[in-house]
Steps between C-alpha positions, in 0.01 A plus 500: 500500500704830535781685256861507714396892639630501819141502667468170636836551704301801678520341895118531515424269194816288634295437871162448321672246282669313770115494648355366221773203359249387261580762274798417304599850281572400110726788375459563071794639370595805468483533126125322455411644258160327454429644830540819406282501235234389727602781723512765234152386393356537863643847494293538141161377709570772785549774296292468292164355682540500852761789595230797533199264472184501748412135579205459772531153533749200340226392229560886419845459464533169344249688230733716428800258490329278270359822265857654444653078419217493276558834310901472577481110289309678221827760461767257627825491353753252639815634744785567280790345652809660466767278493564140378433186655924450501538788691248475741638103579831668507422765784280196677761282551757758607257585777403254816190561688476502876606168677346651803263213688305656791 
């Protein structure tokens, strides 16, 4: 699954595509907003755990993942969104996603 950025028109990931026809790219569009929630909670994780972090092995850094969920749950508050459900249908259905099909 990719956003419509222009990356998967690069010629390299065009070839490597046409190589491997079994993937079929799924494009979201460009106003998922779910998506970038997940995204903008990602960033949250990286910042604030992992960024500057020293992790000698995966178990390390999964540790350290799963401490900062833990303590980051505990102070939670949910993602304001900022606009209505209206207008976000309204700007989704103005916009088409990629009919691309590699």
């Amino acid at each position: 699954m990719a956003d419509n950025y222009a990356t998967h028109n690069h010629p390299n990931v065009k070839a490597w595509l046409t190589r491997n026809p079994r993937i079929t790219m799924h494009f979201t569009p460009t106003s998922a907003s779910w998506m970038n929630m997940v995204e903008i909670f990602f960033g949250v994780i990286t910042r604030q755990a992992i960024r500057r972090g020293t992790f000698t092995s995966v178990p390390d850094l999964i540790h350290a993942i799963r401490t900062f969920i833990d303590a980051y749950n505990q102070r939670c508050q949910p993602f304001s969104w900022t606009k209505t459900a209206d207008q976000i249908l309204t700007k989704a259905n103005r916009q088409r996603t990629s009919d691309t099909r590699h």
